[in-house]
N, C-alpha and C positions, 0 to 999 in steps of 0.2 A: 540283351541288346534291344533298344527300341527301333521301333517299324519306322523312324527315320532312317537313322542307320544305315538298315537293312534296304532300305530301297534305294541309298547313296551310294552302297558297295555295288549293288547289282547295276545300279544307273555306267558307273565307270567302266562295271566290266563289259557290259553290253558297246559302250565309246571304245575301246579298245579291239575286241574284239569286231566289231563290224570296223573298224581303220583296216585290218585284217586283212578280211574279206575283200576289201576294197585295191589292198596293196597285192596282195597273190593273185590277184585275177587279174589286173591289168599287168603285172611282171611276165604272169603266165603267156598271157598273150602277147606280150610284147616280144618275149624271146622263146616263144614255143615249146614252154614245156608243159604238160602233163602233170607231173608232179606236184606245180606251182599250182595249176589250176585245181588238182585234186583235193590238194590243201585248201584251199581258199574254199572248196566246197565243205568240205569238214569243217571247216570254219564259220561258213555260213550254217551249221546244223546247229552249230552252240551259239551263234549269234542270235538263230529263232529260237530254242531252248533258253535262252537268258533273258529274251523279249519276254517271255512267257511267265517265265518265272519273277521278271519284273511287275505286268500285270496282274497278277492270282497276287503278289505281295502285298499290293495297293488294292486290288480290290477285297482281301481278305481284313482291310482296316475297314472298312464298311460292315454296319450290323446288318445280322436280317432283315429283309422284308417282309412284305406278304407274298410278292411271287416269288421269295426265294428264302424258303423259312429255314432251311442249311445252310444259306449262306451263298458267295458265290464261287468256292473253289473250282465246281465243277468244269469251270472256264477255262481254267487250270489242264485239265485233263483231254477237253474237245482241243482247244488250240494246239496240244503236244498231238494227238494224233494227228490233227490235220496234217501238221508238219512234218509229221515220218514219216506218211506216205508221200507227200513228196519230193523228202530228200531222199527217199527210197529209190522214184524216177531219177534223179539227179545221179545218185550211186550209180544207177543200171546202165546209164548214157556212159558215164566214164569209164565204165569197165569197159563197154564195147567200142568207146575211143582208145583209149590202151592197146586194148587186143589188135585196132585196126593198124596202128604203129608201129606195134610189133613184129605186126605180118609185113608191115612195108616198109620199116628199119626207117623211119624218121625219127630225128632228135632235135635236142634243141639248139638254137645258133648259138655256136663257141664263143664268137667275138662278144657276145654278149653277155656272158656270162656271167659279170662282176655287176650283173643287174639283178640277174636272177638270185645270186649270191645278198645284196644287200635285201633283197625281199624278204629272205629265208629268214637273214638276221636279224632284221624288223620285227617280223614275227615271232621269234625268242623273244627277243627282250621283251613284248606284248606277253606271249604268254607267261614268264617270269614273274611280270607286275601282276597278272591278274593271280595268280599263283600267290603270292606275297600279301594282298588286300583280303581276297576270298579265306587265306586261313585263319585270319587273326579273327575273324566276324562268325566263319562257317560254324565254330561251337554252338553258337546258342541260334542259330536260323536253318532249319531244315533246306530252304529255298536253296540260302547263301553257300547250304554244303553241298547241296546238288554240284551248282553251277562250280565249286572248289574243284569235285571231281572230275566235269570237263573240261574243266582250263589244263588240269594233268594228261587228260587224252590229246588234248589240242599240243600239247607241249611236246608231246610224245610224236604226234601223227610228225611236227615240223621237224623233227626231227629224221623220220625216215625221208620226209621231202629234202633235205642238206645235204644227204647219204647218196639220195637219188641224181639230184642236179650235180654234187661234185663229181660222181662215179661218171655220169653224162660229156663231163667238162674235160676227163681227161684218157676221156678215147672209148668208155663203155657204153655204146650206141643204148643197148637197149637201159642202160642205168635207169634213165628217167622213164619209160613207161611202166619198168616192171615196179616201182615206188609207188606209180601210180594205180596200179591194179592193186598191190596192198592198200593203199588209202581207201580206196574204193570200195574195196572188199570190206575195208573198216568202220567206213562211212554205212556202208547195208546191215551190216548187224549188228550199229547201233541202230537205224531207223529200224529194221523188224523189231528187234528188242523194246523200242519206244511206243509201238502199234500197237505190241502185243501186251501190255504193261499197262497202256491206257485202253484198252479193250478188255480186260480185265476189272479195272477199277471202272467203266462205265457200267458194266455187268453187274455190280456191287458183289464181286467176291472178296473175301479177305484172305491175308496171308495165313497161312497154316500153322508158321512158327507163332506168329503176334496170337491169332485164335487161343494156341497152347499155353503162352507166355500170360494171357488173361484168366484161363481158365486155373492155371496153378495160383494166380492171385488169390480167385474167389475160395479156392481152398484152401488156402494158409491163412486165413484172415479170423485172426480169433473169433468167435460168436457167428460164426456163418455154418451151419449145418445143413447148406448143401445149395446149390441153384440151378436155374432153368431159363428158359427161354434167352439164352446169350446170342445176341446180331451184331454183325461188326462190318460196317458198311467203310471207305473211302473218299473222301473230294476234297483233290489235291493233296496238301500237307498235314492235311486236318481230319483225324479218324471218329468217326459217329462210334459209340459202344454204348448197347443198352443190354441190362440183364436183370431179371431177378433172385433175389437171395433171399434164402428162407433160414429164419429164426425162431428162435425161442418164443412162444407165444406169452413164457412168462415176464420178458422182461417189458421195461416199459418204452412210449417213444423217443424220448430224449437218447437212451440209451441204444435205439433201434438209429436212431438217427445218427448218434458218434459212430456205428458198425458201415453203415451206410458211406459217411463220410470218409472212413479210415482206405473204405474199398477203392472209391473215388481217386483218394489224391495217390493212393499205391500205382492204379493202374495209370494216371499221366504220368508220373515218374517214371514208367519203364515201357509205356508207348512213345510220349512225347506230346506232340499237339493233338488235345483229344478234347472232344464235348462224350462223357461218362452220364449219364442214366439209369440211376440205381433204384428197383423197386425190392421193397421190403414188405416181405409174406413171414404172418405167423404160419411153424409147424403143428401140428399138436404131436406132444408129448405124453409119456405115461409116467405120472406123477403119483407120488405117495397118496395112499386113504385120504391119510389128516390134509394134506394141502387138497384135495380137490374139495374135501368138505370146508374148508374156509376159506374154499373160491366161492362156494355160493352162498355161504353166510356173510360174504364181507361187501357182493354186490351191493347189502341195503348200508346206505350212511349211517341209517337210525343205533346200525349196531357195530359193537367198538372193537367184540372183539371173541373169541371161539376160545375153548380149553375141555379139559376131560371127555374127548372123543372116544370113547368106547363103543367096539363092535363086536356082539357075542351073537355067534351059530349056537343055534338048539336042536334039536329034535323037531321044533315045531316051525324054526323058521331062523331069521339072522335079525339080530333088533339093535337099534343102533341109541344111543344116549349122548347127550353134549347138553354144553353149558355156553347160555352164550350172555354179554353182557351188553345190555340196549341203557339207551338214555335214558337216565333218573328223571327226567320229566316229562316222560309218557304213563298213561293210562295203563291199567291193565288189560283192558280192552285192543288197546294201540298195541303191544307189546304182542298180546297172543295172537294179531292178525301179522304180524312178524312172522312169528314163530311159525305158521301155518304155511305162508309161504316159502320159507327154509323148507318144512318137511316135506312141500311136494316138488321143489327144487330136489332135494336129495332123491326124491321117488323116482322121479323123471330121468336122471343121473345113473342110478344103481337100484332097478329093479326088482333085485333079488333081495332087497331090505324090505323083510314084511313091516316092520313099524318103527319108526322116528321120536323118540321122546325127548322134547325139546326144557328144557331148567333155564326158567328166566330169570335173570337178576340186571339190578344196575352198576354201570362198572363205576369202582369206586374214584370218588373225588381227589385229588392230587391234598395231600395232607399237610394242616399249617402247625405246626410247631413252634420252639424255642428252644433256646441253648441252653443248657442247665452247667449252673455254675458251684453244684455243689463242691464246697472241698471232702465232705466227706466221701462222698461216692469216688472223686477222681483220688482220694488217697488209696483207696481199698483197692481200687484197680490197678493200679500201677506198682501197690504193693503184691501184690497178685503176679505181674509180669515182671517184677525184679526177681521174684522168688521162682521162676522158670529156666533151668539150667541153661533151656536150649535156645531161649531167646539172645538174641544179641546183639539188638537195637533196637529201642522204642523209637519211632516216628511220630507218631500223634495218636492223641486218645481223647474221641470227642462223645459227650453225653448230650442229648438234646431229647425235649417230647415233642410228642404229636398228639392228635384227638384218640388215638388207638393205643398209643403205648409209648413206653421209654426203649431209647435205644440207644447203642454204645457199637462206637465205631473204631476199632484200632488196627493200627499200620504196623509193623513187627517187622526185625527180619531175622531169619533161620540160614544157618550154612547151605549153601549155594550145593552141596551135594550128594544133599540127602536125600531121599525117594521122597515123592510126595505125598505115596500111605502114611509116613510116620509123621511127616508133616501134620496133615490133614487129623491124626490122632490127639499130635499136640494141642494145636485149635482148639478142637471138640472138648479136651479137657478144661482149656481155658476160658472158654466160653460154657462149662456148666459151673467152672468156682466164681467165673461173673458173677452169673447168677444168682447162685448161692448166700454169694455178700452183698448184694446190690438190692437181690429181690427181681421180680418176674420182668423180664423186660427181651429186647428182642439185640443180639450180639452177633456183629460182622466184623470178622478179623480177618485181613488181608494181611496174604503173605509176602514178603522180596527178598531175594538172595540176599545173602551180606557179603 
């Protein structure tokens, strides 16, 4: 729903509600009842609660400032206290008007009745419509459901007041005060309730359930291994939530950043109206040999790339070997001042490695070749795969060189339920009669079900 809308629906019910206020107070006094008046005052508590809730809507369409870098709900929150405490005073007058009527058996004038009467019903049908508008809208605006829930108290209170003025009208003296002492009583713990609600959220405490409801987020969120500092502050409809979550220090930030964001829109989804603040700390982890060794070989760009990591304990100490492959257009000079930095990287690392013997080479260039179009070779080979019991469909069989050698690539397929060791024997076999007929060359056979 847009924040038009929403300040439309609250604009009408505040019109309706304050006509209210306006009609039970003057019925009240016009034919002396309690009741009437007690209502009207209940009436006036949602008239200022809906004022309020009007304002925090419209000023919550406004961005930060600089004096007001949250924004301005908190507007929100002083105006609803003001206003409990002093429908609090209001409450505490009518109770002890009540009590005073009761002690001295005043009621309200009979012949008037049918005034009092059309007041009550006034105020039905009022609170019906606002009942009516407030639900269709209350889904999607926190404000609008507020105020939905007090037009059902309102609707409810006019009701004990019709129960009270008829009981009054046809002989039950104290009908209309003790209606009124309920109101009254009703009217006070919702204003304590409101005080204590916005003395809370000025305090910046949170709720206990929502704290919980957050915290099982941050745990169920795939790639989150664990967080800290979680604050979850209040103002008005709108909840501040900052935390940190700690990750994997192996992954990278894009992917810290999708963790980050997944947390985010999880936790509005099951707050509601929230400004989320998610900080992302690498953990450290305890990672295999080989990966911590080509964490620190892969810091230099110059080098492409880490293999045959061997680590032998002796008698005389633990000594470590690797291969690493740096740019073909370095120096040997260039390359062993590499290499020297790797070895006191690794020193600095794990200690307990008397010596680092570093094997430099360059990593080899991406290879150009051609297609080879012999028919001889592709007869031989295919003759070769027709003559294999277990094959049982040829896919393709391609021959091409490179500057290093010939190779031969075939696609095959073998029954879908055979084990893979016998598999894997077939291959083997067929990839050394390639050979055989072909001559020295390098054979990758891929297998698929048939």
């Amino acid at each position: 729903m847009s924040q038009d809308n929403r300040l439309r629906v609250l604009r009408w019910s505040l019109y309706a509600i304050s006509s209210v206020v306006f009609v039970e107070f003057l019925g009240g006094l016009f034919v002396n009842s309690m009741a009437l008046i007690s209502d009207a005052a209940h009436a006036s508590f949602d008239a200022v609660t809906t004022f309020w809730l009007l304002y925090a809507t419209g000023l919550s369409m406004k961005p930060p400032d600089a004096n007001h870098t949250y924004g301005h709900e908190k507007i929100e929150t002083l105006g609803g206290q003001f206003g409990g405490m002093a429908l609090l005073g209001v409450a505490g007058l009518l109770f002890y008007y009540s009590i005073t009527r009761l002690l001295e058996g005043a009621t309200i004038a009979k012949e008037l009745t049918p005034v009092a009467l059309l007041a009550v019903i006034y105020t039905m049908c009022v609170d019906v419509f606002r009942v009516k508008i407030l639900s269709k809208a209350g889904k999607h605006s926190p404000s609008v459901k507020a105020d939905f829930f007090h037009a059902l108290a309102d609707l409810s209170s006019t009701i004990t007041a019709l129960i009270g003025v008829t009981a009054s009208s046809l002989g039950y003296a104290v009908g209309d005060a003790l209606s009124s002492l309920v109101l009254s009583a009703f009217l006070g713990f919702l204003s304590v309730r409101l005080v204590y609600r916005t003395s809370l959220e000025l305090s910046d405490i949170s709720s206990t359930s929502e704290y919980q409801m957050v915290q099982s987020i941050l745990e169920s969120v795939d790639g989150v291994k664990g967080f800290k500092g979680l604050r979850m502050r209040k103002a008005g409809s709108k909840h501040y939530i900052d935390a940190t979550i700690l990750l994997s220090s192996s992954i990278d930030v894009e992917k810290a950043h999708g963790i980050a964001s997944s947390v985010e829109k999880k936790i509005r989804k099951s707050i509601g109206r929230a400004a989320v603040t998610i900080h992302c700390e690498p953990v450290k982890e305890e990672l295999p040999f080989e990966q911590k060794i080509d964490r620190i070989v892969s810091t230099n760009e110059r080098v492409k790339g880490v293999h045959k990591i061997i680590s032998t304990t002796t008698d005389q100490g633990t000594f470590l070997t690797l291969h690493i492959e740096t740019d073909p257009s370095l120096t040997l000079s260039e390359a062993h001042e590499i290499s020297q930095k790797i070895e006191k990287g690794i020193q600095h690392l794990f200690p307990n490695i008397k010596e680092t013997t570093v094997h430099l080479e360059s990593y080899p260039e991406a290879d150009r070749g051609q297609m080879v179009r012999e028919e001889t070779n592709l007869r031989k080979i295919n003759q070769i795969l027709a003559l294999n019991p277990n094959i049982r469909k040829v896919s393709s069989v391609r021959v091409y060189l490179s500057e290093r050698s010939k190779h031969v690539d075939v696609t095959c397929s073998f029954i879908g339920t055979d084990p893979m060791d016998k598999v894997h024997r077939e291959v083997s076999v067929i990839e050394r009669q390639i050979k055989q007929s072909i001559g020295e060359c390098t054979v990758t056979i891929h297998p698929e079900p048939f």
